[in-house]
C-alpha positions as CSV (number, residue, x, y, z in Angstrom):
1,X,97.8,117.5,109.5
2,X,97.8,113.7,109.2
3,X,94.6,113.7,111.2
4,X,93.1,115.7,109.1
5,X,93.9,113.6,106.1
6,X,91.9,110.9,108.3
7,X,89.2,112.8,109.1
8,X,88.6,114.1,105.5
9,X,89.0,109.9,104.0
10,X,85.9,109.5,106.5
11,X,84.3,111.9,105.5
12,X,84.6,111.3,101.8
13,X,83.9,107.8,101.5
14,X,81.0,108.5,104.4
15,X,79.1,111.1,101.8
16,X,80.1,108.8,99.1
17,X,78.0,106.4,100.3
18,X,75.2,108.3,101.0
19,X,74.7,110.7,97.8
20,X,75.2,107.3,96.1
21,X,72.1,105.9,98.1
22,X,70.3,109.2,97.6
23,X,70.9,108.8,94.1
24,X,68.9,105.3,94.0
25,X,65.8,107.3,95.0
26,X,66.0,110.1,92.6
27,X,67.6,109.0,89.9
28,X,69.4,112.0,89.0
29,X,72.6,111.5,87.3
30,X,74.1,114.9,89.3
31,X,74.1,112.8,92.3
32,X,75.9,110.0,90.8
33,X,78.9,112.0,89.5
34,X,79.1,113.7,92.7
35,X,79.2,110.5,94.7
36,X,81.5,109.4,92.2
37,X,83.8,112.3,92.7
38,X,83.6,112.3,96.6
39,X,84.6,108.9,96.7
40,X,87.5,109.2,94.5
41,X,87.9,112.5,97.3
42,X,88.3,110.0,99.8
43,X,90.4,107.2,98.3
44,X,92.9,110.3,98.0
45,X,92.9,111.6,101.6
46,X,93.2,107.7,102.6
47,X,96.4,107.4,100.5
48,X,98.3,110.9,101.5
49,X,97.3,109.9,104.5
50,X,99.4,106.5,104.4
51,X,102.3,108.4,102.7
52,X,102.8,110.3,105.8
53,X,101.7,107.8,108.3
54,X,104.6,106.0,106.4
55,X,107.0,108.7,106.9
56,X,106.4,110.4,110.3
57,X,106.8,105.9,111.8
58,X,109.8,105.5,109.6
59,X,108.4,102.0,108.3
60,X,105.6,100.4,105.9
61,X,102.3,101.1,107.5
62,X,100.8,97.8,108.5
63,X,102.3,97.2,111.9
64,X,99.4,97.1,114.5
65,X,95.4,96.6,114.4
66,X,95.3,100.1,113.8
67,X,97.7,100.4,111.0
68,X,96.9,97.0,109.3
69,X,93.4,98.0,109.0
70,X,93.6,101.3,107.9
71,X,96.1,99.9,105.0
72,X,93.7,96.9,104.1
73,X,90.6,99.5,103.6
74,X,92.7,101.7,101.5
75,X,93.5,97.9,99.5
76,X,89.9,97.5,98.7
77,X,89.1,100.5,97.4
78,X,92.4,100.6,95.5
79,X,91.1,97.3,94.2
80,X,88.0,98.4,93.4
81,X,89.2,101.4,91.3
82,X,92.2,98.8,89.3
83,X,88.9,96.4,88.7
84,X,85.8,98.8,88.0
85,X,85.7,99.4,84.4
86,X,86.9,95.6,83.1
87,X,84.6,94.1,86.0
88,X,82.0,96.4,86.3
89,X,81.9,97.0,89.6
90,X,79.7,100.0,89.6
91,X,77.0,98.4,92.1
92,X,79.4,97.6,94.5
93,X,80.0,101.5,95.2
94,X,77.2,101.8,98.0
95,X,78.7,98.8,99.9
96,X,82.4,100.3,99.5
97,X,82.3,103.2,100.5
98,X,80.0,102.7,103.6
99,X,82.5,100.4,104.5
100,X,85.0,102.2,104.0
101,X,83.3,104.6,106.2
102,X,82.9,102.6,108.9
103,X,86.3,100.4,108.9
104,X,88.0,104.3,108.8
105,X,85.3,104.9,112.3
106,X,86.1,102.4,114.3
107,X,90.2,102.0,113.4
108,X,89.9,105.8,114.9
109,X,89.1,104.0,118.2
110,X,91.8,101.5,118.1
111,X,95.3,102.8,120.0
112,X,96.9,105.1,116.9
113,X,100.4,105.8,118.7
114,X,103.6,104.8,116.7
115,X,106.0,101.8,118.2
116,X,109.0,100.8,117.5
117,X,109.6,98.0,115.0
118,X,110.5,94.5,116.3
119,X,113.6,93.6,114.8
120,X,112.2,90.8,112.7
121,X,109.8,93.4,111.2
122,X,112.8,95.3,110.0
123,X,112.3,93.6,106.4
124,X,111.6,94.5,103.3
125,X,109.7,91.1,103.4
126,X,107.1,93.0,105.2
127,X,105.8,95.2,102.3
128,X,105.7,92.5,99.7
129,X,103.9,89.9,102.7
130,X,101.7,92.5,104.0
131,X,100.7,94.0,100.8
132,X,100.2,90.8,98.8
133,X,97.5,89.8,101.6
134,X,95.8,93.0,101.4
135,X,95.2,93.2,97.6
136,X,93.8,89.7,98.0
137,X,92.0,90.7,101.1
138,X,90.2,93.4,99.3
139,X,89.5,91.3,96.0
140,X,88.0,88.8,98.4
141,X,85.9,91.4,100.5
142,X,84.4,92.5,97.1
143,X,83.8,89.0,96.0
144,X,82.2,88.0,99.4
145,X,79.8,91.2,98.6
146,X,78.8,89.9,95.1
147,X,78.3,86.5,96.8
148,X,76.0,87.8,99.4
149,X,74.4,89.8,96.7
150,X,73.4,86.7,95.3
151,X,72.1,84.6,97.7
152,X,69.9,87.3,99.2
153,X,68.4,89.1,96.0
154,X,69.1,86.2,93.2
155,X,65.7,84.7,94.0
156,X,63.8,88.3,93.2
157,X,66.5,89.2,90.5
158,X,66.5,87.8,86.6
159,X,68.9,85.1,86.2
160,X,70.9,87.2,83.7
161,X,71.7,89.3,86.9
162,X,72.3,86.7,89.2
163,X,74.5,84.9,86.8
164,X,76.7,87.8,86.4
165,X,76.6,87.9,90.4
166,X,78.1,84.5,90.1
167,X,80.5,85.2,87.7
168,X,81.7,88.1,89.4
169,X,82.4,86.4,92.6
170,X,84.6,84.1,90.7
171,X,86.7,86.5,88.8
172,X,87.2,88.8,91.7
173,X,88.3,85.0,93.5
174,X,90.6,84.2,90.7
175,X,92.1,87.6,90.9
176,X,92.7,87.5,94.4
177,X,94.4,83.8,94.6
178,X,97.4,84.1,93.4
179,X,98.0,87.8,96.0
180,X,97.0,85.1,98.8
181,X,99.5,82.4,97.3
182,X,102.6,84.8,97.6
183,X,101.4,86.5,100.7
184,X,101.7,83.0,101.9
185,X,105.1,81.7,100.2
186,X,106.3,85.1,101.1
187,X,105.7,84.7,104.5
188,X,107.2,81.3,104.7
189,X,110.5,82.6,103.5
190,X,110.5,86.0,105.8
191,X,109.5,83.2,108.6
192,X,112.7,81.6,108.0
193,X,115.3,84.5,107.7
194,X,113.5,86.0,110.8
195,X,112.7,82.8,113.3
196,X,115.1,80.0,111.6
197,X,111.7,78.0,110.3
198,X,109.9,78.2,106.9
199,X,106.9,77.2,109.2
200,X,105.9,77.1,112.6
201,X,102.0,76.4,113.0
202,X,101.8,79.7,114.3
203,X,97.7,80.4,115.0
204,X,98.1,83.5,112.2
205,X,99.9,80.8,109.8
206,X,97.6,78.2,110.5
207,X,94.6,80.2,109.8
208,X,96.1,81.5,106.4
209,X,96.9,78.3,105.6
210,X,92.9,77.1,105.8
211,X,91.9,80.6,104.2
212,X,94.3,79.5,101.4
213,X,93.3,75.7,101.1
214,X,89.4,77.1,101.2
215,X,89.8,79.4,98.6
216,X,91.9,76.4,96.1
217,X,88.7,74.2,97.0
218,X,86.7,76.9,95.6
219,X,88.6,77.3,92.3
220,X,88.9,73.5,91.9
221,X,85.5,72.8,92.2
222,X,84.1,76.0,89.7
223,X,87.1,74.9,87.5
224,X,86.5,70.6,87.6
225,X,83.5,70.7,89.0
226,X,81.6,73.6,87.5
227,X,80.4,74.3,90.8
228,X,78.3,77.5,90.4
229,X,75.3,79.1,92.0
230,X,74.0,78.7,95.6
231,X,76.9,75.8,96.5
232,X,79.9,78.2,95.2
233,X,78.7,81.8,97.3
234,X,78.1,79.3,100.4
235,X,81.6,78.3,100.0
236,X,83.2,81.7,99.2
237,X,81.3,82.9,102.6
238,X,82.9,80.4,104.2
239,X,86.3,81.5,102.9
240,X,85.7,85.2,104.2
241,X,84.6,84.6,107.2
242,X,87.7,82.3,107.7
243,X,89.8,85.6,106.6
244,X,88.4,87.5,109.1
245,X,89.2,85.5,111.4
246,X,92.4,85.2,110.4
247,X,92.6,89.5,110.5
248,X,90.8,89.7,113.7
249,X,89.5,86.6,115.5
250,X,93.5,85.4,115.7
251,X,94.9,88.9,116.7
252,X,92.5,88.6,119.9
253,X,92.0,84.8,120.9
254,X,95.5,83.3,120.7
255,X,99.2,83.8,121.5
256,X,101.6,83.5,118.8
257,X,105.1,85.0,116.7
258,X,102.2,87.5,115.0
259,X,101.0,88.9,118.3
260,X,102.3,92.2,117.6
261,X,99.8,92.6,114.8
């Protein structure tokens, strides 16, 4: 049954994605609402599919590449649905929900079975840690969209649109920061009740630590600097690509306390 609730997410956000495309070409406000309705489809599969994934393991689900990734898509769209309306988020709907698609695809290749927890997993730390970085994660995956948006199409776009691509980058930044600052804290304090230290330059910590001082350089310099425009997406690339490192690159390269993720 859980499976199935998998399958069906895929599915959803995968015809999401393309009625919403189709709908670029034709114009036809049918295909929007049905897009519309298929993604929302999706987003609800994804999270009864969580609920159970949560009870059949017995713990949070975010344990793992597969779990962690599965639970960070679900963020982004959750995200995405909190922030719509009050950011206007509509354009980013294409880009979501094939994503969404294809994150969903390729966790189905990664190893699905359910471990045991570690004991210093056995937290309540790990759902406020794990799910403060995920919000932020997803806030930041939406901003690093807008960004790209704009240094791609802002040349060929009025600068009405690209300032609000600007704009939007920030505000999806500033949303995300403080999620990142108590991932971060949060993880310092777990740290110590689990491993006797607040810090222990852990590859994982060390990388969030950069994503986090990247991401502060950002705000300072929109907020004192009034950085905006080409310099500010540059930078905000340079923050994502730094978290994905931190979700992936880390997880693969290096040996460290988080090598069970």
């Amino acid at each position: 049954m859980n499976s199935t609730f998998f399958n069906l997410a895929l599915a959803g956000y995968l015809l999401a994605g393309i009625f919403y495309f189709i709908q670029n070409i034709f114009r036809k406000k049918f295909f929007t609402k049905f897009a519309a309705l298929l993604l929302l489809i999706g987003f609800t599969f994804h999270t009864l599919y969580i609920i159970i994934r949560w009870q059949e393991s017995g713990h949070f689900p975010a344990v793992g590449m597969y779990e962690a990734l599965v639970f960070s898509l679900w963020a982004v769209a959750l995200v995405y649905f909190i922030l719509k309306k009050a950011y206007q988020l509509e354009f980013l709907k294409i880009p979501l929900s094939l994503l969404a698609a294809i994150g969903l695809a390729y966790a189905s290749t990664l190893d699905q079975s359910v471990k045991p927890l570690l004991p210093a997993l056995k937290s309540n730390w790990l759902v406020i840690h794990v799910s403060s970085y995920c919000l932020s994660y997803g806030a930041l995956l939406l901003s690093f969209i807008s960004s790209s948006m704009y240094l791609l199409f802002s040349p060929k776009k009025s600068a009405s649109t690209a300032d609000r691509l600007d704009s939007l980058s920030y505000k999806l930044v500033l949303f995300a920061f403080p999620f990142l600052t108590l991932g971060l804290t949060t993880g310092a304090v777990w740290a110590k009740k689990a491993w006797g230290n607040y810090w222990s330059w852990d590859p994982k910590e060390t990388f969030a630590l950069t994503t986090w001082l990247i991401y502060a350089l950002y705000l300072h310099l929109r907020l004192t600097k009034n950085w905006q425009g080409r310099k500010s997406a540059l930078l905000n690339l340079i923050g994502f690509f730094c978290v994905l490192f931190t979700f992936f690159g880390v997880n693969y390269l290096f040996k460290g306390l988080h090598s069970y993720l």
